[in-house]
TORSE-710384 format. One record per residue (C-alpha): y, z, x; chain; residue in one letter; residue number from 0. Coordinates in Angstrom, 3 decimals. Layout:
BEGIN
R         Y         Z         X  c  r    k
R         Y         Z         X  A  a  NUM
...
***
This chain:
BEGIN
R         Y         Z         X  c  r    k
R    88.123    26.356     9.931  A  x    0
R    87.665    24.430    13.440  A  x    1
R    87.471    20.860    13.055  A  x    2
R    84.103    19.672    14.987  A  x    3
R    82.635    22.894    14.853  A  x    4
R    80.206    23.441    12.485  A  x    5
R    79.046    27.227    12.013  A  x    6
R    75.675    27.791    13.020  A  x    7
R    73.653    31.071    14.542  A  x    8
R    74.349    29.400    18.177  A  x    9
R    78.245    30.730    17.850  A  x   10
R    79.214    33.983    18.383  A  x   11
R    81.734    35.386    16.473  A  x   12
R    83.765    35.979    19.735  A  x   13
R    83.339    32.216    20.591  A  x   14
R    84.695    30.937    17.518  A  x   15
R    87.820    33.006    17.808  A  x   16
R    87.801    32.029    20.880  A  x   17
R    87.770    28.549    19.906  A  x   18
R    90.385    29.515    17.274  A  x   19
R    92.436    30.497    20.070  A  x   20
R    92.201    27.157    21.929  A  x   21
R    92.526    25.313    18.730  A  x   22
R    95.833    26.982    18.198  A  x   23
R    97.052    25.764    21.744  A  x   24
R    96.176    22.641    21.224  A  x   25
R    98.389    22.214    17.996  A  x   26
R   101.106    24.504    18.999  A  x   27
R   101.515    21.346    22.440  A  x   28
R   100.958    18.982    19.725  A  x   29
R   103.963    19.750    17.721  A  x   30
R   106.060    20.191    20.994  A  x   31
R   105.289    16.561    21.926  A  x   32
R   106.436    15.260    18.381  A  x   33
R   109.524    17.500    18.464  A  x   34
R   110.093    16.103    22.059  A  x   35
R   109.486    12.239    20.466  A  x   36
R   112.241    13.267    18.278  A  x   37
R   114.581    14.544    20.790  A  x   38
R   114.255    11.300    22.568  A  x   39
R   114.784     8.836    19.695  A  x   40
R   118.007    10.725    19.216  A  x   41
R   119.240    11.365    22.133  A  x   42
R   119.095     8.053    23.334  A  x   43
R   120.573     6.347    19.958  A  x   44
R   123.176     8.478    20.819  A  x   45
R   123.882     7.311    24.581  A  x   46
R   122.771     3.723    23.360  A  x   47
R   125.713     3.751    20.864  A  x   48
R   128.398     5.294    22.797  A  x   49
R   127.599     2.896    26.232  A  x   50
R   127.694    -0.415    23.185  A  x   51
R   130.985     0.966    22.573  A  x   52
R   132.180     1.261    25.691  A  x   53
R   130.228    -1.331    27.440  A  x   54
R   130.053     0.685    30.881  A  x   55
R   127.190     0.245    33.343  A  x   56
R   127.600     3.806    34.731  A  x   57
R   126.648     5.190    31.038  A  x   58
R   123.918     2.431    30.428  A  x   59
R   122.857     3.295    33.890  A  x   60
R   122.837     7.487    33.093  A  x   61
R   121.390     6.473    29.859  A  x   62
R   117.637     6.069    31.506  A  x   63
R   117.869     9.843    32.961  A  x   64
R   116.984    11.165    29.650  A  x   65
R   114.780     8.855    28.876  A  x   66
R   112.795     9.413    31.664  A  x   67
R   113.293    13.273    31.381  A  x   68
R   111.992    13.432    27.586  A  x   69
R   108.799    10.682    28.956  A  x   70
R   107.614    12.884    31.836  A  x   71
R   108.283    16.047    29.895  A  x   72
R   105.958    14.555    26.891  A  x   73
R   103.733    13.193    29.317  A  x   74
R   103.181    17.034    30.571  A  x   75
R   102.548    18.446    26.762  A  x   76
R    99.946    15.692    26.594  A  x   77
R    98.513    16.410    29.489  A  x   78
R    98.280    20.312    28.995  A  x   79
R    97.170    19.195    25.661  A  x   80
R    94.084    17.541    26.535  A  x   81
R    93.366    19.976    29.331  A  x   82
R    92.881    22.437    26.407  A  x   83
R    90.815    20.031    24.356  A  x   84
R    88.616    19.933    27.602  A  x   85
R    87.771    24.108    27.783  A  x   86
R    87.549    23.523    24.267  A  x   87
R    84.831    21.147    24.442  A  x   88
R    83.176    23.665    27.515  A  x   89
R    83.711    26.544    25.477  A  x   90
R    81.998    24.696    21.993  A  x   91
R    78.148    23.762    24.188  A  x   92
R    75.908    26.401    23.232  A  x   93
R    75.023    26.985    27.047  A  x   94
R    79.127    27.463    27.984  A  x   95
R    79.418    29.098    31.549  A  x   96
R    83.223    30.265    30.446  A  x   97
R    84.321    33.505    30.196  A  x   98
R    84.622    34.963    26.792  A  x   99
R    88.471    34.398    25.772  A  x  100
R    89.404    32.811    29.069  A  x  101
R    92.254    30.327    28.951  A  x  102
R    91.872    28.969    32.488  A  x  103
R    92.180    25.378    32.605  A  x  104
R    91.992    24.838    36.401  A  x  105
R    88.497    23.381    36.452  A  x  106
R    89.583    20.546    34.466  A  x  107
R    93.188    19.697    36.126  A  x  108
R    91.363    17.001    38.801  A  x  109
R    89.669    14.406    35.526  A  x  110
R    93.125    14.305    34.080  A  x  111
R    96.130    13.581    35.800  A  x  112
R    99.721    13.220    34.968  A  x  113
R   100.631    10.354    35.951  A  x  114
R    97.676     8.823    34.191  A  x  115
R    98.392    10.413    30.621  A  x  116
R   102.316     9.288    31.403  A  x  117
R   100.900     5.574    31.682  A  x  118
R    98.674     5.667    28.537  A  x  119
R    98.934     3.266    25.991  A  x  120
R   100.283     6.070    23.656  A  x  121
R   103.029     7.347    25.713  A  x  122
R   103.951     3.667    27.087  A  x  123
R   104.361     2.236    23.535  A  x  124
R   106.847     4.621    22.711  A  x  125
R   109.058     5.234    25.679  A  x  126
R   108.298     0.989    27.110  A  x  127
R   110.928    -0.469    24.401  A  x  128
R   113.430     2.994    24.577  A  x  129
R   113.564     1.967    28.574  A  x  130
R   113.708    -1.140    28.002  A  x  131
R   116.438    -1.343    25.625  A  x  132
R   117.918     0.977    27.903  A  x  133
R   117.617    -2.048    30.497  A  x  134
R   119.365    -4.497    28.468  A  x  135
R   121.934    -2.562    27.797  A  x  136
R   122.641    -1.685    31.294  A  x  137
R   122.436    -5.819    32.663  A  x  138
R   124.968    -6.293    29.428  A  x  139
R   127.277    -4.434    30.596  A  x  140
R   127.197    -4.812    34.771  A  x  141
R   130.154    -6.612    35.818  A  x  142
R   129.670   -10.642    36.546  A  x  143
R   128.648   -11.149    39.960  A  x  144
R   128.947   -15.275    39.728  A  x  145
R   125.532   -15.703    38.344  A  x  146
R   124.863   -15.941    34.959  A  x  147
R   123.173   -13.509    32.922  A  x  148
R   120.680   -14.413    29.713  A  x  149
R   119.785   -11.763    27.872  A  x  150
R   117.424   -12.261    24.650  A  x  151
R   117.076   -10.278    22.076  A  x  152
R   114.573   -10.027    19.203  A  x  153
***
């Protein structure tokens, strides 16, 4: 069943499976950005605990790569992800110009950009305290250059 679709004489048979088809897109990017949530949370415990064991500003420091990797790589399912809720919108209007079954998502690439899903609250809220724990770990553990270093943690 499509969620926000309700089944009227206005849809086609071919434009609900085409819908269908969209709809399946749109969940298969959805679970790739949760399994890539994952992959971050534990890939970066990982790094996090071996640089608090061996307190080295070069691992704290290779720690963010990552963590930047996993955010711009989520950023990019989310991004194709809404792209496809777009031509799924298009494709929904009973007067859709789209071509039966097409899966081109070019018109829509200008209204959402990358780095503008990368700084949404969603993404931010997730990867902000990763990074910045990332952060604190890597001021821990630089070597004292003469001034002193406070560091609070909550």
């Amino acid at each position: 069943m499509l969620v926000g679709v309700a089944r009227d004489e206005s849809l086609s048979d071919e434009r609900i499976k085409h819908l269908e088809f969209i709809q399946s897109i749109v969940t298969r990017l959805s679970t790739n950005s949760f399994i890539i949530k994952g992959w971050a949370i534990t890939v970066s415990a990982a790094i996090f605990a071996f640089e608090a064991k061996e307190q080295n500003w070069r691992v704290a420091a290779v720690a963010l790569l990552p963590i930047i990797a996993f955010w711009l790589l989520d950023a990019y399912f989310l991004r194709q992800e809404r792209l496809f809720r777009k031509l799924y919108d298009q494709v929904r209007r009973q007067n859709a110009a789209t071509e039966p079954f097409s899966m081109d998502i070019s018109p829509y690439k200008q209204r959402v950009r990358l780095w503008k899903v990368a700084t949404s609250v969603t993404i931010l809220t997730f990867y902000g305290p990763i990074i910045a724990i990332a952060l604190l770990l890597l001021l821990a553990s630089l070597p004292p250059l003469g001034i002193p270093v406070i560091i609070i943690v909550i």
